[in-house]
C-alpha atoms as one frame of an Amber mdcrd trajectory, in Angstrom:
protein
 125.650 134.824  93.173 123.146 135.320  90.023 125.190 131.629  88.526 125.252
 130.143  91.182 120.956 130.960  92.507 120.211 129.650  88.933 122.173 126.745
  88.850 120.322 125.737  91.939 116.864 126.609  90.878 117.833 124.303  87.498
 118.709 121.190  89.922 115.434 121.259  91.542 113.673 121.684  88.210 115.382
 118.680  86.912 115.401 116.767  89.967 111.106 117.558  90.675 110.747 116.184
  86.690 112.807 112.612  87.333 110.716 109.914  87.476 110.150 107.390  89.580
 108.400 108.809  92.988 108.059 106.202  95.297 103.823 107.047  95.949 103.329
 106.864  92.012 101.698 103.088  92.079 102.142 102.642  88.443 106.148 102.852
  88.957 105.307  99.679  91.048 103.923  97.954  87.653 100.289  97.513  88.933
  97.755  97.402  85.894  95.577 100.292  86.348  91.788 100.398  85.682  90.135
 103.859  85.054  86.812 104.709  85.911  84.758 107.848  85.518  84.446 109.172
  89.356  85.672 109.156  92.273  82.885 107.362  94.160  83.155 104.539  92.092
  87.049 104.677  92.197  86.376 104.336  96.068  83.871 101.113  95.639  86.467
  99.830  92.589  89.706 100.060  95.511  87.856  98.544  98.123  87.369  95.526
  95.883  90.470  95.660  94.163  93.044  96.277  96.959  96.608  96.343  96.214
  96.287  94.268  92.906  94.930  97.520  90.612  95.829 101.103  90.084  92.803
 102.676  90.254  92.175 105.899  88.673  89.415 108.527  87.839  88.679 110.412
  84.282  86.551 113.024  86.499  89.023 114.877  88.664  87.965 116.306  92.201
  85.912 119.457  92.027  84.547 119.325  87.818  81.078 118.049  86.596  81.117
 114.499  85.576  78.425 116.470  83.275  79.988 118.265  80.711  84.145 117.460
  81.804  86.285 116.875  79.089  89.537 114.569  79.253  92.920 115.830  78.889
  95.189 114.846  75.793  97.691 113.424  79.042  94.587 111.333  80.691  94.011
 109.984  76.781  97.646 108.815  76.215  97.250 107.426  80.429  93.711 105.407
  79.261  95.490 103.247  76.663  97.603 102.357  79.082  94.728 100.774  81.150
  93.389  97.268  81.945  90.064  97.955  81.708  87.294 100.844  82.116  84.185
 100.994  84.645  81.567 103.679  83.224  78.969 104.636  85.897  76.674 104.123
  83.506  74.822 107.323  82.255  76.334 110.390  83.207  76.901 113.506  80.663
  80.948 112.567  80.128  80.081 109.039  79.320  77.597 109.858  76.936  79.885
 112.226  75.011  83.442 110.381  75.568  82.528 106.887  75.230  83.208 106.384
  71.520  86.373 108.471  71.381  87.159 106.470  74.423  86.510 103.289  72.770
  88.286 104.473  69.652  91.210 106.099  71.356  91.789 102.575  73.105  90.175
  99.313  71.140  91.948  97.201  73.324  90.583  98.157  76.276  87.256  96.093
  78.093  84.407  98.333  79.068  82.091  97.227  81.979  78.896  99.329  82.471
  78.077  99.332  86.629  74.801 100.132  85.899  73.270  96.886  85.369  70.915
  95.361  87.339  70.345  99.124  88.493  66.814 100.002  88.951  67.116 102.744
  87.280  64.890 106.155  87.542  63.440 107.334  83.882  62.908 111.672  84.008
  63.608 114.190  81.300  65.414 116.448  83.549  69.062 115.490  82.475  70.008
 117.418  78.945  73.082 117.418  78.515  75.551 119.879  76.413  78.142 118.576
  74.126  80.055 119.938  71.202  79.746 117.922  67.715  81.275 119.467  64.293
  81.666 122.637  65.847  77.902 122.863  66.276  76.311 122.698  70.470  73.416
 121.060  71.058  71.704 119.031  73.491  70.625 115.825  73.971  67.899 114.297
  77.118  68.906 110.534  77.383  66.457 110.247  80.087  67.850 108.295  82.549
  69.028 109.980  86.519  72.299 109.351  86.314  73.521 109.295  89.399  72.902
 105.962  90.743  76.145 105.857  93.251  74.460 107.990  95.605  72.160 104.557
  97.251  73.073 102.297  99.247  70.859  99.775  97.528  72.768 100.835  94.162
  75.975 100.516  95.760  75.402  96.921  96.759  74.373  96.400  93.064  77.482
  98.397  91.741  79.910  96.233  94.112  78.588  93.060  92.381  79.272  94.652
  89.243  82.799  95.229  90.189  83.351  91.685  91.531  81.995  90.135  88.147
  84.482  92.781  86.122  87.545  91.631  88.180  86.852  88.409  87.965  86.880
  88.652  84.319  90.056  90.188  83.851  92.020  88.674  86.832  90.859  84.848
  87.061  93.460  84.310  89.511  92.658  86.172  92.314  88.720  85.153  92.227
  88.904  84.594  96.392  90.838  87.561  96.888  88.175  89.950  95.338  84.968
  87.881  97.221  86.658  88.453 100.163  86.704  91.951 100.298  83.568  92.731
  98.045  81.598  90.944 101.135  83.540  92.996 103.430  82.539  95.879 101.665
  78.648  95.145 101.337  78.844  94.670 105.024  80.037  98.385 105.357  77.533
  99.252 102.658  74.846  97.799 104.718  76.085  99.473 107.881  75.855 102.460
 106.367  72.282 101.963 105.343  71.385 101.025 109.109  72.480 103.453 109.993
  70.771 106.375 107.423  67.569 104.460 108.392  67.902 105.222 111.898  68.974
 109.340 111.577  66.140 109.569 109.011  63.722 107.361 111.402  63.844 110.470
 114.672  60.752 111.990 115.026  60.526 115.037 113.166  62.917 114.424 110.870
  62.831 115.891 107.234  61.229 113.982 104.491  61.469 116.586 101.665  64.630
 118.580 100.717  65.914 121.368  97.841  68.267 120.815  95.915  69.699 122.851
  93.348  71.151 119.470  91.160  68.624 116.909  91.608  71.836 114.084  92.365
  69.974 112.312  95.375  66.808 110.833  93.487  68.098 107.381  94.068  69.029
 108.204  97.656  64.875 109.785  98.055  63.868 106.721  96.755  65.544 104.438
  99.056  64.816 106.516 101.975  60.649 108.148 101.127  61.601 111.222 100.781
  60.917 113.923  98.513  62.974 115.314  96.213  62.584 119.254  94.894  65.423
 120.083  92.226  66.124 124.315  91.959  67.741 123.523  88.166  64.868 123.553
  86.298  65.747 120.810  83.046  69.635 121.795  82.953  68.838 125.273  83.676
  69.033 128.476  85.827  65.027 128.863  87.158  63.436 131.989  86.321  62.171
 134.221  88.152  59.279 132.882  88.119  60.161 129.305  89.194  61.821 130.712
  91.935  58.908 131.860  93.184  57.481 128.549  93.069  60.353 127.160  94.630
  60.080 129.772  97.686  56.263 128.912  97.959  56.717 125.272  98.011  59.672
 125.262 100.934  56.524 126.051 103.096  54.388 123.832 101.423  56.378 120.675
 102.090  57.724 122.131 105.304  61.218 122.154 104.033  64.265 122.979 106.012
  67.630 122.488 104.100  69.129 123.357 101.128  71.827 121.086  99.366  74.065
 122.992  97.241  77.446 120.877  95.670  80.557 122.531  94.810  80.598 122.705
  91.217  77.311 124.864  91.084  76.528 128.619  91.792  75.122 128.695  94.957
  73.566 132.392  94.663  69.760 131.237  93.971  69.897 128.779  96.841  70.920
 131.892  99.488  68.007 133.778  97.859  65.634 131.058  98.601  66.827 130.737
 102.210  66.761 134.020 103.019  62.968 134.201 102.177  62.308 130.831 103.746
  64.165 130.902 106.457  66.082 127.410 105.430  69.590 126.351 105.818  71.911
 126.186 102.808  74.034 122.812 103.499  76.926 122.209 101.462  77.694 118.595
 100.064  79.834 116.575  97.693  77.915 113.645  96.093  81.422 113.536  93.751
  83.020 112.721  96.692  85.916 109.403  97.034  84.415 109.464 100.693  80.888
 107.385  99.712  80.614 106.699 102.982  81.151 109.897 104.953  78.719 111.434
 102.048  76.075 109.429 102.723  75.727 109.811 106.187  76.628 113.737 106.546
  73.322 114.240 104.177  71.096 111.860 106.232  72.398 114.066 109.822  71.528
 117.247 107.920  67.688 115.895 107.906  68.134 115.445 111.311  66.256 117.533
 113.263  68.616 117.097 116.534  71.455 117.934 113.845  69.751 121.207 112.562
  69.426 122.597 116.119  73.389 122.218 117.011
């Protein structure tokens, strides 16, 4: 029985390893383009459609901050037709020349230009070099998916890269790039109208400041728990307690890759909701919208 429970469990080894899977795209021969999150992978395939594989460096659930690429996703990069950086985040700032080095072949398109982009010395960011950490402030908010205005601006971005590197298929990609602004534009709508009820929040904690481009679109003001990178003392979190009442605050954000503990302290001395969200997110869309409803006054009482 032993022989023959083995010899089974080695056939579905082998047969689990064989490639070929039917939902692996690349099988199908598709060039793939590789960008650094999963936002932007979302804005890249709704361009795109079926004529890219589109893939992310920054897997689901790590900090585009301070993640480091696997030796597999190195060897799957050369492979690539081209690479859209976000523009300033921490892994682009650290990876891009071994990026560039690990594939010379490979066209880089930044999706941060035209950006307006928002200049603050709150971003350091931690890297290893010759064994030796240190930190760098590039000062530039990163995180300029998380606008609709910026999205419009990023979707042009994409069109021009595609059009570059797939001449043929020039109509195919306006198509759906206006398609998607239209969406983009919806979505906007339809912020502006959740964040237009009477009563509705116009300041919001945060403990990683990731929605300054979102506050700017929308007037509303942004108050960061991190203090430059960092855990607050306890000192700032005093501060931070006093000024929920000062600017009437309400909610909380907290995202998934961050410790959530100081932003439970502060509500339970404020009396403010902890909300969790995922500016990471594929689901732009979605993201958008469940942050505007959480400023929603109606939405806080249900």
């Amino acid at each position: 029985m032993k022989k023959i429970y083995f010899l089974l469990l080695a056939t579905i080894l082998i047969a689990s390893c064989k490639p070929g899977s039917k939902t692996n795209n690349r099988s199908e021969g598709k060039p793939v383009i590789t960008v650094t999150l999963e936002p932007l992978r979302y804005l890249t395939e709704a361009i795109a459609g079926d004529r890219f594989t589109v893939v992310s460096m920054v897997p689901k659930g790590t900090s585009p901050e301070t993640y480091d690429p696997t030796p597999q996703q190195l060897v799957e990069l050369a492979r690539s037709k081209a690479y859209f950086r976000i523009g300033y985040i921490g892994f682009e700032q650290t990876w891009t020349d071994k990026l560039t080095d690990n594939a010379p072949h490979l066209q880089f398109f930044d999706m941060s230009q035209g950006v307006d982009l928002i200049y603050d010395n709150t971003h350091v960011h931690h890297h290893t070099a010759n064994e030796k950490e240190h930190q760098h402030a590039i000062g530039v908010e990163p995180h300029i998916w998380n606008s609709a205005v910026n999205a419009q601006i990023i979707a042009g971005n994409i069109l021009s890269a595609l059009r570059n590197i797939d001449k043929g298929n020039e109509d195919f990609y306006l198509e759906r790039y206006n398609t998607l602004c239209r969406k983009i534009e919806h979505t906007d709508s339809l912020i502006r109208q959740t964040l237009a009820t009477p009563g509705a929040d116009h300041a919001f904690m945060i403990y990683h400041p990731a929605l300054s481009y979102f506050a700017r679109d929308y007037g509303l003001h942004q108050i960061p728990i991190e203090a430059g990178g960092k855990e607050p003392s306890p000192a700032h979190l005093k501060a931070l307690i006093d000024t929920c009442s000062s600017e009437n605050v309400h909610v909380i954000f907290v995202q998934p890759e961050f410790d959530r503990r100081n932003a439970e302290l502060i509500a339970q001395q404020t009396g403010t909701r902890v909300v969790d969200i995922n500016p990471l997110s594929y689901d732009w869309e979605t993201e958008m919208l469940n942050i505007a409803q959480a400023l929603n006054p109606m939405k806080n009482q249900e």
